[in-house]
C-alpha positions in Angstrom: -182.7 -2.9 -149.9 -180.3 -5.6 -148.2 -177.2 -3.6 -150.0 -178.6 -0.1 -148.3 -179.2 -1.7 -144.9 -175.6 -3.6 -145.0 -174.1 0.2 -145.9 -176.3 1.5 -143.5 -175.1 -0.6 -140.5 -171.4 -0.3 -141.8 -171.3 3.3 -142.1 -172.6 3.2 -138.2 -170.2 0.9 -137.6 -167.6 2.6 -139.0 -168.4 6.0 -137.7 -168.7 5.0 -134.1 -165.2 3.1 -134.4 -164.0 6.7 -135.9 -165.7 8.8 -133.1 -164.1 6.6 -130.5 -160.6 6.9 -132.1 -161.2 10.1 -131.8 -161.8 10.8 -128.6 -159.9 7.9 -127.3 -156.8 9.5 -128.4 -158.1 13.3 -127.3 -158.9 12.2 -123.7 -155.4 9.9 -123.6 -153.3 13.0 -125.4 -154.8 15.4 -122.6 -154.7 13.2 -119.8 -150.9 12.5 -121.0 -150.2 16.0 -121.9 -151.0 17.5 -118.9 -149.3 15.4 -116.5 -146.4 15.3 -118.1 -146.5 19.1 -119.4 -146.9 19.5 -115.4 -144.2 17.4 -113.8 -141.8 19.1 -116.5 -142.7 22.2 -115.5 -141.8 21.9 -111.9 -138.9 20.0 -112.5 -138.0 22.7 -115.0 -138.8 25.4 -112.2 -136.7 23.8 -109.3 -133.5 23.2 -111.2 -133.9 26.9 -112.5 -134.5 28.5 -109.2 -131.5 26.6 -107.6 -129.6 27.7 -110.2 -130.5 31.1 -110.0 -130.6 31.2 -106.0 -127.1 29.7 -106.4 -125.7 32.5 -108.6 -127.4 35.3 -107.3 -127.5 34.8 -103.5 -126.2 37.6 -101.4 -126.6 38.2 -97.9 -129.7 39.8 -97.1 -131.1 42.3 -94.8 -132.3 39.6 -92.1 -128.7 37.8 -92.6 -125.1 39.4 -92.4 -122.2 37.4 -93.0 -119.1 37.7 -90.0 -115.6 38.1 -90.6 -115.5 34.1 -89.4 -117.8 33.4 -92.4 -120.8 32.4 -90.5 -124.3 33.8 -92.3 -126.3 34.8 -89.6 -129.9 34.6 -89.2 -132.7 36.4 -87.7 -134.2 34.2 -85.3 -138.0 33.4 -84.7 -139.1 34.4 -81.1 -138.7 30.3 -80.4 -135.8 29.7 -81.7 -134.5 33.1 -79.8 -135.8 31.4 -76.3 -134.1 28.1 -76.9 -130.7 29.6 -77.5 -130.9 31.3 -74.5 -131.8 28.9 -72.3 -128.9 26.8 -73.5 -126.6 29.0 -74.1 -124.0 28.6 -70.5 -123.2 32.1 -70.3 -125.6 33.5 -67.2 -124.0 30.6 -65.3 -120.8 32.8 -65.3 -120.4 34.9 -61.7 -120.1 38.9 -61.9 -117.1 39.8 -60.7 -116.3 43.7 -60.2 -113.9 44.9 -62.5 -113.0 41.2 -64.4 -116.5 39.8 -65.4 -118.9 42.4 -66.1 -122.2 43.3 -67.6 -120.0 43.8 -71.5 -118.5 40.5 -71.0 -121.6 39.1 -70.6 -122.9 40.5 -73.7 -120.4 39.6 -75.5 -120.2 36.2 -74.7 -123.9 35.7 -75.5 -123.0 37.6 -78.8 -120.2 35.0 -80.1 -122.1 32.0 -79.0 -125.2 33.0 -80.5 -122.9 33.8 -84.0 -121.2 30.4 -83.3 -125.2 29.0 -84.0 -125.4 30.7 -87.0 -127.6 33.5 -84.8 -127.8 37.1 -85.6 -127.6 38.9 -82.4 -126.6 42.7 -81.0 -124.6 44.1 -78.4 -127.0 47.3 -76.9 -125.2 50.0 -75.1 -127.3 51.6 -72.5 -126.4 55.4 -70.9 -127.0 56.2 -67.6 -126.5 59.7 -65.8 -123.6 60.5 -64.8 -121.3 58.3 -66.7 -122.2 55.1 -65.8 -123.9 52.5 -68.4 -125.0 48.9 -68.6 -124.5 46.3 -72.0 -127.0 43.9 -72.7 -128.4 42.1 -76.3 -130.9 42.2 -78.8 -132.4 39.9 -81.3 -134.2 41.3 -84.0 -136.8 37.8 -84.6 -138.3 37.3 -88.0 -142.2 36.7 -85.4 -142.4 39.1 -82.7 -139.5 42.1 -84.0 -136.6 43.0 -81.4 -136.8 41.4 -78.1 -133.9 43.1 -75.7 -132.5 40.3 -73.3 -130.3 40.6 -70.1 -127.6 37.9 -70.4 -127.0 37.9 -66.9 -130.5 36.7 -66.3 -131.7 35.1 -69.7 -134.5 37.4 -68.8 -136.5 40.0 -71.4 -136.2 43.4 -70.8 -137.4 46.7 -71.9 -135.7 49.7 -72.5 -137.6 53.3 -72.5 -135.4 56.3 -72.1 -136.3 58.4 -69.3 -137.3 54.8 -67.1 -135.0 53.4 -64.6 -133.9 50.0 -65.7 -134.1 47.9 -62.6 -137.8 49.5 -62.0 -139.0 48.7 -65.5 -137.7 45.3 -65.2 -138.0 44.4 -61.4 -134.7 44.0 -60.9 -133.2 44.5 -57.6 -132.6 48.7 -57.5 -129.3 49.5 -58.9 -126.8 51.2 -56.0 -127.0 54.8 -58.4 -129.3 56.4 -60.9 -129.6 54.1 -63.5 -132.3 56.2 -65.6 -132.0 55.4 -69.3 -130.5 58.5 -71.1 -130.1 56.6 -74.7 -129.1 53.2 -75.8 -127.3 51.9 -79.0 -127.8 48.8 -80.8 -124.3 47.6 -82.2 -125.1 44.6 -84.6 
């Protein structure tokens, strides 16, 4: 009976030492496994999607690369405002037939692409001939925002409204009804 106890106790023994083998090296293989299966992984994934970025990148349809082979960007609605209100150019005077409304634009235009910002020149028609030029910024938050570079002032533009009325500017000295506008990007 001593012999049957001693086996007994020893088989026990033995299969308690086995059971926690076992899951000793389960719960350390998993716990192992799965960290490391995990951090490879998203090491694997970073180094293949800058690889593939790299390879395939071409401009797209919020960016357009210049002949000066800047990529521009859309702007969000922020960073739209804080160009603007550093950007020099409404500090310039108006000056009839030397500095006008397209020089303005088109200042705004080339600094705004010298910051890597995508921006457009918009052509407005009025009756009769006569037109104004001010820009646009298509941003990535609140969609195309129309801004007088004269002014660093928002505008709106509705065909069939006069400009200065719709914006409370000062009334222009003839009819300055919108007919049409382009937006030259």
């Amino acid at each position: 009976m001593g012999l049957s106890i001693f086996l007994a106790i020893l088989i026990l023994c033995g299969g308690s030492i086995f059971l926690g083998y076992v899951r000793g090296y389960h719960n350390g293989r998993e716990g192992s496994y799965s960290q490391a299966y995990g951090e490879g992984k998203n090491e694997g994934y970073q180094a293949g999607y800058q690889s593939g970025l790299q390879a395939g990148y071409k401009p797209g349809p919020q960016e357009q690369q210049t002949s000066n082979q800047y990529i521009l960007q859309n702007p969000s609605y922020q960073e739209m405002k804080t160009f603007i209100a550093q950007d020099p150019t409404n500090n310039n005077s108006y000056v009839e037939d030397k500095y006008v409304c397209v020089d303005f634009a088109a200042a705004v235009k080339n600094n705004a692409e010298a910051k890597g910002i995508r921006c457009a020149v918009v052509d407005i028609f009025y009756p009769d001939g006569y037109g104004h030029t001010i820009v646009a910024f298509d941003t990535t938050d609140r969609g195309r925002i129309y801004v007088e570079p004269q002014f660093d002032q928002e505008v709106q533009l509705v065909v069939g409204r006069s400009y200065s009325q719709l914006n409370g500017f000062t009334p222009a000295p003839r009819n300055d009804t919108i007919e049409r506008y382009i937006v030259v990007w």
